[in-house]
C-alpha positions in Angstrom: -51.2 36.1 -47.6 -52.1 33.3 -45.3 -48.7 31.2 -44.5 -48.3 28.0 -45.5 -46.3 24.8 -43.5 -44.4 22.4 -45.5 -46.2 19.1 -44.8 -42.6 17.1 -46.1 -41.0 19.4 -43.2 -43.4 18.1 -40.4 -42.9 14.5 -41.6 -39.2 14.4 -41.6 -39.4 15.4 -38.2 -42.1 13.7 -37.2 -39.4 10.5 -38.5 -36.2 11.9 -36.7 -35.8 10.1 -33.5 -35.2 12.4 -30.6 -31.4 12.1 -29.9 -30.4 9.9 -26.5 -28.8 11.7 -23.9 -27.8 8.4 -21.9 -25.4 7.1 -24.9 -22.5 8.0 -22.6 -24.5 7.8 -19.4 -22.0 6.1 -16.6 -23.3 2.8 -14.9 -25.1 2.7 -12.2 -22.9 3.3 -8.6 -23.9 -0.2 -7.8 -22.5 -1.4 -10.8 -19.6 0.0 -10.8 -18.4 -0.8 -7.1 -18.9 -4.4 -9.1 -16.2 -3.3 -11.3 -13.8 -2.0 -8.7 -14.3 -5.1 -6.9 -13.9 -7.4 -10.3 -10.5 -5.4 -10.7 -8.6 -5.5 -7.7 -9.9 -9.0 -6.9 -8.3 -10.3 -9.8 -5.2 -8.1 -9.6 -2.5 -9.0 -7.5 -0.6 -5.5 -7.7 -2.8 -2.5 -5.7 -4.2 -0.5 -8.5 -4.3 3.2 -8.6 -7.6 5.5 -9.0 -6.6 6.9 -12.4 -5.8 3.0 -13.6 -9.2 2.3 -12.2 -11.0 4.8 -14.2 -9.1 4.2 -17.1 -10.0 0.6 -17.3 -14.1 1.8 -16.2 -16.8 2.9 -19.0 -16.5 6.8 -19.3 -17.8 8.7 -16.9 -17.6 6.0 -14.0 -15.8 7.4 -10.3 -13.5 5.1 -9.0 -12.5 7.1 -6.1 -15.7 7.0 -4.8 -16.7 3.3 -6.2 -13.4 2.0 -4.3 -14.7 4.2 -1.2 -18.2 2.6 -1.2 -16.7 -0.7 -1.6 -14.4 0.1 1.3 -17.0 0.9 3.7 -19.0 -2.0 2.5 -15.9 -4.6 3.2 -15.6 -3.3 6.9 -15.9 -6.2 8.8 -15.6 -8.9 6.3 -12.9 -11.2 5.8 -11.3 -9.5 3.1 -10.4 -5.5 3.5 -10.1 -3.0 1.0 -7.1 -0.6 2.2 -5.2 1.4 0.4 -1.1 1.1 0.0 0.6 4.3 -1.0 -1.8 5.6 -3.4 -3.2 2.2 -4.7 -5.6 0.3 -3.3 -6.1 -3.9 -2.9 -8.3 -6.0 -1.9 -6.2 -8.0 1.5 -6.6 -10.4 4.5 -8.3 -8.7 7.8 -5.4 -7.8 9.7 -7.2 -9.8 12.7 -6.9 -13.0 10.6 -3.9 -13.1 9.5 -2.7 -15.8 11.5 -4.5 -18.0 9.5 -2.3 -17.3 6.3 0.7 -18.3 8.3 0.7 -22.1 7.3 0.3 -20.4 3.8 3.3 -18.0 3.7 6.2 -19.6 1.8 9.3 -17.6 3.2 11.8 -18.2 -0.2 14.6 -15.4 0.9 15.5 -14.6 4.5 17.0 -11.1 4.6 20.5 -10.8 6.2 21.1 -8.8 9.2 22.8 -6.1 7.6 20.3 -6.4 4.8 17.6 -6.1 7.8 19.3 -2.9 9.4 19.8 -1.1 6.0 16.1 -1.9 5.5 14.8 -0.4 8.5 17.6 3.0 8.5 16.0 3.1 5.2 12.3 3.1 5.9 12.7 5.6 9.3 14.8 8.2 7.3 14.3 8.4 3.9 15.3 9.8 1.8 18.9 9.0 3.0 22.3 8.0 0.8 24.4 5.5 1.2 26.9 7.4 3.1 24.2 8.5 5.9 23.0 4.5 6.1 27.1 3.8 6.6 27.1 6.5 9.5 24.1 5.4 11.3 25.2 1.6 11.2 28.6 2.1 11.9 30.0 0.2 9.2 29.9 0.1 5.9 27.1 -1.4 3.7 28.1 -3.6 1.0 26.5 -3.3 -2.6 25.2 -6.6 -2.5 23.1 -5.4 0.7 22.0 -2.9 -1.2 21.2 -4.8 -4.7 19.6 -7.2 -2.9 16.7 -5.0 -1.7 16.4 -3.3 -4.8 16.0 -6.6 -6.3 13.0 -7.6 -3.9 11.6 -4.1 -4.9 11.4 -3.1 -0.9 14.1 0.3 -1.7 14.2 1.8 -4.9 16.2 5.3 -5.8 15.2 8.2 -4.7 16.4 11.9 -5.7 19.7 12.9 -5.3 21.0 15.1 -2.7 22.0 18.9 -3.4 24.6 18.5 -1.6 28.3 18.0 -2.9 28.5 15.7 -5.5 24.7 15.2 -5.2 24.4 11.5 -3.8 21.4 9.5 -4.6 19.4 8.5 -2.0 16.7 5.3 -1.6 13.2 5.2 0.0 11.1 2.6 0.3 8.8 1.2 -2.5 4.5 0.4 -2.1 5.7 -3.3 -2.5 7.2 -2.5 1.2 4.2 -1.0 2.4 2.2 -3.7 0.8 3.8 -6.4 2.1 4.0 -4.9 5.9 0.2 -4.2 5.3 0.8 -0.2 5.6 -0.6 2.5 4.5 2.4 5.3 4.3 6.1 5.1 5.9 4.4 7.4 9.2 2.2 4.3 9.8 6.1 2.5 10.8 6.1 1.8 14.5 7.5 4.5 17.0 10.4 3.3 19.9 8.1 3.0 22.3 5.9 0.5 20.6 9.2 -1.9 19.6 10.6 -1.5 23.0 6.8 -2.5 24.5 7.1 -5.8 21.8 10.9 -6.8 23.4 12.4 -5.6 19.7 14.7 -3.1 21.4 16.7 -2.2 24.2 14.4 -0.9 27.4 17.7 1.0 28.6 17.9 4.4 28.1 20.3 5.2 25.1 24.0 6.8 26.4 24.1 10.2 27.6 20.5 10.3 28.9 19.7 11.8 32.2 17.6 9.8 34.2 15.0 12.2 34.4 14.7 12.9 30.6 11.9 11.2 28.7 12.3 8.5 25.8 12.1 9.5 22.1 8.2 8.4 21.0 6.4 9.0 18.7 6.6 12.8 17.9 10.1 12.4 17.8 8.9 10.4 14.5 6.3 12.7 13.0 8.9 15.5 13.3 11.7 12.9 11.7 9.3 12.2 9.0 8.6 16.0 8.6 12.0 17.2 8.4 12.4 14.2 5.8 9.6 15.9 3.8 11.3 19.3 4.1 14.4 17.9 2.3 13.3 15.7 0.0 11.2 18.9 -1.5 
């Protein structure tokens, strides 16, 4: 018996269109180092990747659109850089003196607001108590609410110690607005003693012949601030 072929078989799929693979095919990289562009451009916060590829067709990469785009801004005006784990689109650090006659300075900080800032931002996470030690005297909660307020300290965790304190660290807004990338980018003694910001004298009890806290004295602060706050 000689086999037969259904000619309404071959027709129908002769008719079926062959199925698209590129429906969900992401944009080109070109295209969508546009996008990441487009976004942080018109955003004034620094955006995150996963908020980048959530707002992005499926399948784009906005770790490495943001990364292209990065390397592409070097040298330009405008830099990409990253705060925390966001990134924005900011003045060149070399030309930002001509912001200056653009900065509107609405709130100066008080000095003790100014201390509890900077106790805050070299050894965080630290509680209340530890900022009252290291000052001296004791910090009033409008010092503290005010800096909450301007989003520069927020809560951190709490202590397991006795009674288990909270404790504040410092937010991306602060990082943002001292155009830094993480609290170890903070500068070391020797660099505010170099720009007249400190004391050149020795601190009490040094020997003459003993060498100035720099800046591995920091990486190990900020290390042994990691070991606690985990």
């Amino acid at each position: 018996m000689i086999p037969t072929s259904d000619p309404g078989a071959d027709s129908g799929a002769e008719d079926t269109p062959p199925q698209r693979d590129t429906l969900f095919e992401a944009p080109p990289e070109a295209e969508q180092e546009r996008m990441v562009e487009a976004i942080l451009f018109a955003t004034a916060e620094p955006v995150t990747v996963a908020e980048l590829n959530a707002r992005m067709p499926h399948g784009c990469d906005g770790q490495a659109a943001v990364l292209a785009l990065k390397k592409r801004y070097e040298g330009r005006g405008v830099a990409v850089v990253k705060v925390g784990d966001a990134w924005a689109i900011r003045t060149a650090p070399d030309l930002g003196f001509l912001m200056r006659k653009e900065t509107v300075e609405t709130r100066k900080l008080s000095r003790a607001a100014i201390e509890t800032l900077a106790i805050i931002a070299y050894h965080q996470p630290v509680t209340r108590a530890e900022i009252e030690e290291i000052r001296g005297v004791g910090v009033s909660r409008g010092t503290i609410d005010q800096l909450l307020e301007m989003e520069w300290i927020r809560f951190g965790r709490r202590k397991m110690t006795p009674g288990r304190p909270v404790t504040f660290v410092v937010t991306p807004e602060f990082l943002d607005h001292f155009g830094l990338e993480s609290a170890r980018d903070l500068p070391g003694l020797r660099e505010l003693r170099a720009a007249g910001l400190l004391d050149n004298r020795p601190p009490p009890g040094a020997g003459e012949g003993e060498d100035e806290p720099g800046d591995e004295d920091q990486e190990e602060l900020f290390a042994e601030d990691e070991a606690d706050e985990e």
